[in-house]
C-alpha positions, 0 to 999 in steps of 0.5 A: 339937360338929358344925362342919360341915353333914350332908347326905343324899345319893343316888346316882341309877342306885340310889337308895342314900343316904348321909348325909356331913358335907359341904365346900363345892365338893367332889364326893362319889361313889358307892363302888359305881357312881362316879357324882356322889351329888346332894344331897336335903338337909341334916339337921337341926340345922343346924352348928354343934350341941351335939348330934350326932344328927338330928332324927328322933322316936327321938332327941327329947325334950321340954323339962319347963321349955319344952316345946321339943323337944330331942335325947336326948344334950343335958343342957342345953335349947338353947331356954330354956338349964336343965338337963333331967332325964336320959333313962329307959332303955327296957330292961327 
């Protein structure tokens, strides 16, 4: 289970990004420049979370009960709480 927040954060001189579990009052740097990375966002789900993947298209399924979207690496629907079926493998 995620405890603490993600965040994305982006260096403003490279515009490279970086997604950190981030602390409150803390001042994150660039490893390549050392300039202060400002914050874009926070991801998706918010901590504290079951699962630990972000909610992008490739990582979310549909409940078959609730018809709810939920991450790929959850047994269990975080919406109506039943058991999901497992997911199918894409490889061939």
């Amino acid at each position: 289970m995620a405890a603490r927040q993600r965040y994305r954060f982006r260096a403003p001189s490279t515009g490279r990004e970086v997604i950190i579990e981030a602390q409150p009052g803390h001042t994150y740097r660039d490893r390549e420049t050392g300039e202060t990375l400002d914050v874009v966002g926070k991801l998706v789900p918010l901590a504290p979370s079951a699962s630990n993947l972000p909610w992008s298209i490739e990582n979310l399924r549909h409940c078959p009960h609730c018809g709810q979207m939920a991450q790929h690496d959850l047994n269990d629907c975080p919406t109506c709480g039943r058991r999901m079926s497992p997911v199918e493998s894409t490889t061939a």
